[in-house]
KOLLOKOL-251970 format. One record per residue (C-alpha): chain; residue number from 1; residue in three letters; x, y, z. Coordinates in pm, 1 decimal, always signed. Example, Ala and Ser with C-alpha at 12.3 -4.5 7.8 and 13.67 -1.06 7.14 Angstrom:
! residues 2
@zake:A, marnu:1, numi:ALA, x:+1230.0, y:-450.0, z:+780.0
@zake:A, marnu:2, numi:SER, x:+1367.0, y:-106.0, z:+714.0
This chain:
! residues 199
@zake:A, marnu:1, numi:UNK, x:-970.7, y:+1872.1, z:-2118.6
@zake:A, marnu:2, numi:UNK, x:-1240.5, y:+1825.1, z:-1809.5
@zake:A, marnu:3, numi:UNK, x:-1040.1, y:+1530.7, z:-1672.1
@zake:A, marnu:4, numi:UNK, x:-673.0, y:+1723.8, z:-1679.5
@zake:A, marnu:5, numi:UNK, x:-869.7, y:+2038.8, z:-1483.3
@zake:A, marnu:6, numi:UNK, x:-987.5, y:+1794.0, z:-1263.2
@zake:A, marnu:7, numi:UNK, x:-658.5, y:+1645.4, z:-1169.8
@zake:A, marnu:8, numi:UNK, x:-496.0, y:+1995.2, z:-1103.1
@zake:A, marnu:9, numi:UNK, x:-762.4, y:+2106.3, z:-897.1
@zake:A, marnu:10, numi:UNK, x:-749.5, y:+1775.3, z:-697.4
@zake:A, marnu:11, numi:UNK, x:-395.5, y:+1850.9, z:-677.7
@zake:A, marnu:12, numi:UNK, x:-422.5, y:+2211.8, z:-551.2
@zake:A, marnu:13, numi:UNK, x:-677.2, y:+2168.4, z:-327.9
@zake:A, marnu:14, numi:UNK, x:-596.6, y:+1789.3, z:-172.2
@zake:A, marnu:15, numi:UNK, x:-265.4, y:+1826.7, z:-238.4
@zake:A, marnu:16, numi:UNK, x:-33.1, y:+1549.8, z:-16.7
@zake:A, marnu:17, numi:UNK, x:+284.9, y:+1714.8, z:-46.9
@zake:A, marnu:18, numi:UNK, x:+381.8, y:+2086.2, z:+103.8
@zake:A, marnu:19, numi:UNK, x:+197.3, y:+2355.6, z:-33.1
@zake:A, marnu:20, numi:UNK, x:+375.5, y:+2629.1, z:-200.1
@zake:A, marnu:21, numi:UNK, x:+17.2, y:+2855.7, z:-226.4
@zake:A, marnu:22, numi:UNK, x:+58.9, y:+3102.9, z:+45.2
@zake:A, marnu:23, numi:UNK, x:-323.5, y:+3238.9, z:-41.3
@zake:A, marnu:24, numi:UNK, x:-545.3, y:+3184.8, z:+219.3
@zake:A, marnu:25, numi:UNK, x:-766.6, y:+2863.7, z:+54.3
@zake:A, marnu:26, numi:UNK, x:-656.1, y:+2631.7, z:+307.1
@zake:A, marnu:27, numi:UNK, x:-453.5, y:+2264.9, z:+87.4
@zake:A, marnu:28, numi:UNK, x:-500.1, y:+1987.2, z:+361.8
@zake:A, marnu:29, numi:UNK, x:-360.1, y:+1661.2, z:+280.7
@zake:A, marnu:30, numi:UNK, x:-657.1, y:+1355.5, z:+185.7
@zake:A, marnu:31, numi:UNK, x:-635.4, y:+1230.6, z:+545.9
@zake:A, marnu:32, numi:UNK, x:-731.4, y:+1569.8, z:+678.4
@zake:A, marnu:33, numi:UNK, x:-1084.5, y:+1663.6, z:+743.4
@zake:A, marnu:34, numi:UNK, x:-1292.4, y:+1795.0, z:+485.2
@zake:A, marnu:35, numi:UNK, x:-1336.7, y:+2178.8, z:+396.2
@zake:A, marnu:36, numi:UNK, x:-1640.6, y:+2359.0, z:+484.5
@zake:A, marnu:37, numi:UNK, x:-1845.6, y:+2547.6, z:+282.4
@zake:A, marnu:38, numi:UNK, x:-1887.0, y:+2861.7, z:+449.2
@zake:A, marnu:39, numi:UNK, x:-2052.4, y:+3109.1, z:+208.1
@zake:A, marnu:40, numi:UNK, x:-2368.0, y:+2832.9, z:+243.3
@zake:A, marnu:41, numi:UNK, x:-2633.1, y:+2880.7, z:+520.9
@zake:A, marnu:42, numi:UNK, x:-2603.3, y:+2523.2, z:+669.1
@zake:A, marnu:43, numi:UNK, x:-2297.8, y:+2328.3, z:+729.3
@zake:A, marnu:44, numi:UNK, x:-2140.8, y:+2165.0, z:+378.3
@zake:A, marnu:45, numi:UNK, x:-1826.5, y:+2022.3, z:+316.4
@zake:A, marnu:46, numi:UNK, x:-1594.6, y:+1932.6, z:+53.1
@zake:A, marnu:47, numi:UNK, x:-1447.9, y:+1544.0, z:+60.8
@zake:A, marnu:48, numi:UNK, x:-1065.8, y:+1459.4, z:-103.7
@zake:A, marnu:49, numi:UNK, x:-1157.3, y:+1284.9, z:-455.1
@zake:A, marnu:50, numi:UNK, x:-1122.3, y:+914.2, z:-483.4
@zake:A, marnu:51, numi:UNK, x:-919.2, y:+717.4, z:-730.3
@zake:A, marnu:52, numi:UNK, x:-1181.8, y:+732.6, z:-1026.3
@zake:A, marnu:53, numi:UNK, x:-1416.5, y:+987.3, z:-883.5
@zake:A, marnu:54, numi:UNK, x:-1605.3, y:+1303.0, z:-1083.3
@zake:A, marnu:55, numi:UNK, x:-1399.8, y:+1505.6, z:-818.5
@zake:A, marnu:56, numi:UNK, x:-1440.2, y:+1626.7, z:-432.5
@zake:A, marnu:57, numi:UNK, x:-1767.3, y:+1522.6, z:-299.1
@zake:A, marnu:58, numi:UNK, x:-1983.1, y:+1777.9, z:-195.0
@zake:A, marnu:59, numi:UNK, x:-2171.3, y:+1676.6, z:+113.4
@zake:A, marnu:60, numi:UNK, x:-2372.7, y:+1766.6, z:+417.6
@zake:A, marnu:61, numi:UNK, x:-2245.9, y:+1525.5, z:+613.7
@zake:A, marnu:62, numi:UNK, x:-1905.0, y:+1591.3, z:+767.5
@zake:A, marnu:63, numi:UNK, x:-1788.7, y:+1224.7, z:+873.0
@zake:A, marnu:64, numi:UNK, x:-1845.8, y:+954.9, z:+678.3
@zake:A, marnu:65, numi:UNK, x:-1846.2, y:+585.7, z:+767.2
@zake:A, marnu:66, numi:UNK, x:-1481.5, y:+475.8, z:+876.2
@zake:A, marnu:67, numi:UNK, x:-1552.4, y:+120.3, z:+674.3
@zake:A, marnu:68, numi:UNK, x:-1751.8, y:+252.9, z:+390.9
@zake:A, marnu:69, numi:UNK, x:-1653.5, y:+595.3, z:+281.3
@zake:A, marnu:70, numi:UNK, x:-1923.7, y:+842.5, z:+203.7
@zake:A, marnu:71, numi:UNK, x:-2208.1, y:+681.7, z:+28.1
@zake:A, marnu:72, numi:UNK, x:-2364.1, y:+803.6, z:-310.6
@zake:A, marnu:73, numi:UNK, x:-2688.4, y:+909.9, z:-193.8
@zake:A, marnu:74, numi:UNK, x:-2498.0, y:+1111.1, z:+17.2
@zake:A, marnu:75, numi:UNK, x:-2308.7, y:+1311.7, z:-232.3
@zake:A, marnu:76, numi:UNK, x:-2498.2, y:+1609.6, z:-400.9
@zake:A, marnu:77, numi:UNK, x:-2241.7, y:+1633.8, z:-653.6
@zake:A, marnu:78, numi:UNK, x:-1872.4, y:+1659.6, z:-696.3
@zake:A, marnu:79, numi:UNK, x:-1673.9, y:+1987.4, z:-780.4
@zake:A, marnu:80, numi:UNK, x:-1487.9, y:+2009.6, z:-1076.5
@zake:A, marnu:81, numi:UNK, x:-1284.5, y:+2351.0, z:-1060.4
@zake:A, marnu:82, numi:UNK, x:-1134.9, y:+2455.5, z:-712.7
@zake:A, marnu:83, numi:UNK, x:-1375.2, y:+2741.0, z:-617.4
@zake:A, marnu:84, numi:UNK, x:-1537.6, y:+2585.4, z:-437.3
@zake:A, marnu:85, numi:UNK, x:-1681.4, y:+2850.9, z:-211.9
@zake:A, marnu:86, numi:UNK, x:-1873.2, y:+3010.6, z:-571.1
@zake:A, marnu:87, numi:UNK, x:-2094.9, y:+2702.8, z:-653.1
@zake:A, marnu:88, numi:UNK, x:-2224.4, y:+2732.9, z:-990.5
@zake:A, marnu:89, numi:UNK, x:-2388.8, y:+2505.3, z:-1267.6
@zake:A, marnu:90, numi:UNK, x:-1983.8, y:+2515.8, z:-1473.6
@zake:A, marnu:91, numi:UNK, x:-1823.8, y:+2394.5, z:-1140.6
@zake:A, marnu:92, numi:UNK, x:-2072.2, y:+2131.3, z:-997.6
@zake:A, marnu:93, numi:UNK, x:-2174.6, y:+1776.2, z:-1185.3
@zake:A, marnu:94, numi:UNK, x:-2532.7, y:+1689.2, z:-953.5
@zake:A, marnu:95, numi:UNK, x:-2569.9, y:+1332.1, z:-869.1
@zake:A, marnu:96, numi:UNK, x:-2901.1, y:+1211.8, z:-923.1
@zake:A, marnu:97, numi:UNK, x:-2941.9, y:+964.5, z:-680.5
@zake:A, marnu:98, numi:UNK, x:-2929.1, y:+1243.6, z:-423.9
@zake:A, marnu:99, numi:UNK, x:-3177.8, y:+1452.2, z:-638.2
@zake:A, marnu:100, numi:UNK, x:-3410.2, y:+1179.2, z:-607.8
@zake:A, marnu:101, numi:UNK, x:-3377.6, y:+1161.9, z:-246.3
@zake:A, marnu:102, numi:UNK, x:-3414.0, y:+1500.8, z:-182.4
@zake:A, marnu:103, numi:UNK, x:-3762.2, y:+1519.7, z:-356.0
@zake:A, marnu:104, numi:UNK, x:-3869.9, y:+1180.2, z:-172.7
@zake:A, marnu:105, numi:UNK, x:-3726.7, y:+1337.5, z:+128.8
@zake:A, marnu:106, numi:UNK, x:-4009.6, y:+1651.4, z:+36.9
@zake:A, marnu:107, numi:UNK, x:-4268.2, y:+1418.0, z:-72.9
@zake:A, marnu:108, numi:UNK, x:-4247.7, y:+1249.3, z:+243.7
@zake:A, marnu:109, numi:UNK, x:-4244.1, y:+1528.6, z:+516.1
@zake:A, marnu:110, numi:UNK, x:-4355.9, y:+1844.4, z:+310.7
@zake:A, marnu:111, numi:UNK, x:-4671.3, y:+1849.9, z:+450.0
@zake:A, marnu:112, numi:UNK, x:-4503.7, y:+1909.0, z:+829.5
@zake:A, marnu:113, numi:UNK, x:-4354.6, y:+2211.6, z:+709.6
@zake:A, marnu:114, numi:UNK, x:-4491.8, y:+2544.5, z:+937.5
@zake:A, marnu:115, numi:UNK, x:-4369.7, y:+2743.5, z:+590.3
@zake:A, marnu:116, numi:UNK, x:-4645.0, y:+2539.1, z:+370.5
@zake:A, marnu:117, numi:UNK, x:-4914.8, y:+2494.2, z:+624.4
@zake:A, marnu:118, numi:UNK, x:-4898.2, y:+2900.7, z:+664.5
@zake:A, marnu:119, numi:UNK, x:-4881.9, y:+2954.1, z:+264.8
@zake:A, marnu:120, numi:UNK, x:-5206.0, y:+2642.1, z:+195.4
@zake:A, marnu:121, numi:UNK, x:-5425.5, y:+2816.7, z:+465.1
@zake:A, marnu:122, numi:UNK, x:-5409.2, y:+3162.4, z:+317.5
@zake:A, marnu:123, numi:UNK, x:-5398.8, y:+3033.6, z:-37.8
@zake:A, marnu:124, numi:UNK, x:-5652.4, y:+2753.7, z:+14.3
@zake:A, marnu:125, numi:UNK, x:-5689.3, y:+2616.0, z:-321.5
@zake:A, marnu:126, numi:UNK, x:-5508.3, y:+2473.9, z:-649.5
@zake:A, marnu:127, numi:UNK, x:-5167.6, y:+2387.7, z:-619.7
@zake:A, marnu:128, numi:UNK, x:-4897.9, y:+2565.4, z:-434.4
@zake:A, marnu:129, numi:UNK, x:-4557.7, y:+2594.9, z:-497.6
@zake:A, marnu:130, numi:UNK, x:-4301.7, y:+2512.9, z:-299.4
@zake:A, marnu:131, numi:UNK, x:-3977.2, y:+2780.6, z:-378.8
@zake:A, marnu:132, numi:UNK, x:-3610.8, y:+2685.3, z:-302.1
@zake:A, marnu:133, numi:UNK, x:-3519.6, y:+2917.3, z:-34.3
@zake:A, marnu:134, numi:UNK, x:-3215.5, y:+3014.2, z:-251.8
@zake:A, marnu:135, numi:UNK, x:-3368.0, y:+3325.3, z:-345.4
@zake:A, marnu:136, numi:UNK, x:-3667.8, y:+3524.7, z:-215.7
@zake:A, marnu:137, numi:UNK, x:-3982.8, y:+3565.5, z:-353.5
@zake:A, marnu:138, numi:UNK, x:-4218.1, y:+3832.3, z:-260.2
@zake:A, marnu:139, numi:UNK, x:-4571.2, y:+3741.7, z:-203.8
@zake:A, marnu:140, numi:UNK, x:-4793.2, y:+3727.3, z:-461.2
@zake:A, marnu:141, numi:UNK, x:-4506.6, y:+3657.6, z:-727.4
@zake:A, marnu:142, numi:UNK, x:-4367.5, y:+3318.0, z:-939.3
@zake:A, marnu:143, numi:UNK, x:-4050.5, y:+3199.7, z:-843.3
@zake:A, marnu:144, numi:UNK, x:-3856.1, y:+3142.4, z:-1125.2
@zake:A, marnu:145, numi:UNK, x:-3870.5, y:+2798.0, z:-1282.9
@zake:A, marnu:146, numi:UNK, x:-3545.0, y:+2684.1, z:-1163.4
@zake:A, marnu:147, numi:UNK, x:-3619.8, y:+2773.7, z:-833.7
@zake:A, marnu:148, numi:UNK, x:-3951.7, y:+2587.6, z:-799.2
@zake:A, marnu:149, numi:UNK, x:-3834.0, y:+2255.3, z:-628.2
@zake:A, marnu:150, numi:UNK, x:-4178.6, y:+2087.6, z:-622.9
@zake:A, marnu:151, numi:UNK, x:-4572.1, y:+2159.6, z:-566.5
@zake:A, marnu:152, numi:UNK, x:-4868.6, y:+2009.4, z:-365.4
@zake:A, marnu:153, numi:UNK, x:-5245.1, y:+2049.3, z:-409.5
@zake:A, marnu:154, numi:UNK, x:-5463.9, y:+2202.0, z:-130.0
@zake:A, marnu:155, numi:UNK, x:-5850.7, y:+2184.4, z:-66.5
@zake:A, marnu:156, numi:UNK, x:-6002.9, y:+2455.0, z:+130.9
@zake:A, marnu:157, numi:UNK, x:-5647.3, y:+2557.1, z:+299.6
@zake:A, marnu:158, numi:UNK, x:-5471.6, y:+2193.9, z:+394.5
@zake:A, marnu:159, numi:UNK, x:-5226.4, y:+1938.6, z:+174.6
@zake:A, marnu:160, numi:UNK, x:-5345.9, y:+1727.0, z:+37.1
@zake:A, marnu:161, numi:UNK, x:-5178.3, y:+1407.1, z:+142.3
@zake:A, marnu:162, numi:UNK, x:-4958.2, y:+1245.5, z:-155.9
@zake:A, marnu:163, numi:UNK, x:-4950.9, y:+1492.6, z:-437.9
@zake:A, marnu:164, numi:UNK, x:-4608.4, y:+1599.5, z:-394.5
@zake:A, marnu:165, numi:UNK, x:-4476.2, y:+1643.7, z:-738.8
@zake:A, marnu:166, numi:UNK, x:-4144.8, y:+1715.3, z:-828.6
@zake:A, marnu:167, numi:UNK, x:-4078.2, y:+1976.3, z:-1057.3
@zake:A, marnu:168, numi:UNK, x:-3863.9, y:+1903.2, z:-1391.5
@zake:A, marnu:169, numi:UNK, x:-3704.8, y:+2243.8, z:-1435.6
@zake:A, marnu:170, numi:UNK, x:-3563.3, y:+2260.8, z:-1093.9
@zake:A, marnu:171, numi:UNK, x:-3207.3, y:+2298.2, z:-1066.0
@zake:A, marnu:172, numi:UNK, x:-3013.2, y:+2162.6, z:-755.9
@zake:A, marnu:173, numi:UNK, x:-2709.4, y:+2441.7, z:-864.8
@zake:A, marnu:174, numi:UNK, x:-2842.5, y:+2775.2, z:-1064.5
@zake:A, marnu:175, numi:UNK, x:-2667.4, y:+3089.8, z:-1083.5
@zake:A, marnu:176, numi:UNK, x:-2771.0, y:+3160.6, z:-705.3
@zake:A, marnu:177, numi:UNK, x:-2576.8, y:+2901.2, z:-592.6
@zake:A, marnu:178, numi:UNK, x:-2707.8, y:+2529.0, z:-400.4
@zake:A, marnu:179, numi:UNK, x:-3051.9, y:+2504.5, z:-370.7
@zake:A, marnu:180, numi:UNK, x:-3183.7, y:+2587.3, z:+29.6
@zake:A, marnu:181, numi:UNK, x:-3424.7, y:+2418.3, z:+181.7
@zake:A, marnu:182, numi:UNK, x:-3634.1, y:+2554.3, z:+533.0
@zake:A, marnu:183, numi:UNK, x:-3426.7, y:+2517.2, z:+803.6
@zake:A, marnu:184, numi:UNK, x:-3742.0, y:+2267.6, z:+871.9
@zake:A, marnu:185, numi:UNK, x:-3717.4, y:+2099.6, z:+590.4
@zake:A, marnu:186, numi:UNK, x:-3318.5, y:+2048.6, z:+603.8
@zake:A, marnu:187, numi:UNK, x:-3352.7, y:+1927.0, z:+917.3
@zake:A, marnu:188, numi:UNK, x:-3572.3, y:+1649.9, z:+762.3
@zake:A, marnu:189, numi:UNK, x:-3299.8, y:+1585.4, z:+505.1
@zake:A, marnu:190, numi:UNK, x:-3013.9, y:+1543.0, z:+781.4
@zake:A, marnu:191, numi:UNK, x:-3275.2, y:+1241.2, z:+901.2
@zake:A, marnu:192, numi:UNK, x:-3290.0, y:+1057.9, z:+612.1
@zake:A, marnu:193, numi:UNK, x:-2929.1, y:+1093.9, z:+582.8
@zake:A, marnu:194, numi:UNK, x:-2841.7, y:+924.0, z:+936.3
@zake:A, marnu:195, numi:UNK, x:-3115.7, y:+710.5, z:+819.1
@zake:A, marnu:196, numi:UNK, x:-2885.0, y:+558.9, z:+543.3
@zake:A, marnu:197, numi:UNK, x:-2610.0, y:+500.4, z:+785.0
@zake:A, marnu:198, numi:UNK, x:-2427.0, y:+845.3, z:+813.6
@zake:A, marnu:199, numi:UNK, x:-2386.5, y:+1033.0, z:+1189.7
């Protein structure tokens, strides 16, 4: 049932032929650029499927590499309905090999972060959490479980270096939609994309 949705989606939304959808979801043709995400904060774009794929890569990288496509670790997931503007946990399958890079991008540069530095000074000890900027969370208060991407331990108001830990019950797609990182922290994520050969 999953893999017939999947090919009329494709088929909608990639189509190659003339559309005859006169709604304003824009059907570009698989040599066309990708679609843009534009109810998310940062750019994000939807790639054509490839013969054998989940479905349409989702992606924060716009252009991928002419001679090798858009890698895996690349891909946060692929889309398996066509709204793709309403991400959800029914319409998104999450890749984890750009789960794991996300949290080893966090482990790695977390600690740069003007967000936690503020947060570890005034809380000073124990471990602090560190919230996907999906949804807000007064101060004071405990993010929801899904929304708590990882957490570090602090002595007397600093990180302490290397104890990043990921946590379990995170969820890269809840019912608020993609996880968000810091504007800081995306920026971070961008690098380690170029890093594995994407502009």
């Amino acid at each position: 049932m999953r893999a017939t949705r999947n090919v009329l989606w494709r088929t909608r939304l990639f189509s190659t032929t003339r559309s005859t959808n006169h709604s304003s979801r824009p059907v570009p043709s698989l040599e066309s650029p990708p679609l843009k995400v534009t109810s998310y904060p940062y750019d994000l774009f939807v790639h054509p499927p490839l013969s054998g794929s989940k479905g349409s890569a989702l992606s924060f990288v716009k252009q991928p590499s002419a001679c090798r496509g858009l890698p895996e670790l690349a891909k946060i997931g692929w889309i398996l309905d066509e709204n793709y503007q309403a991400l959800s946990p029914d319409n998104v399958h999450v890749n984890p090999l750009f789960e794991a890079l996300l949290h080893d991008v966090l482990r790695e540069s977390i600690h740069t972060s003007t967000q936690v530095i503020y947060a570890a000074a005034t809380q000073r000890e124990g471990f602090l959490n560190i919230n996907d900027a999906r949804t807000f969370v007064p101060y004071g208060r405990v993010a929801e479980a899904e929304d708590i991407l990882g957490f570090v331990r602090l002595d007397t108001g600093t990180i302490v270096p290397d104890t990043y830990e990921r946590c379990p019950t995170h969820r890269i797609v809840s019912t608020h939609g993609l996880f968000q990182l810091s504007e800081e922290m995306h920026g971070k994520l961008l690098q380690r994309l170029s890093r594995v050969g994407l502009s």
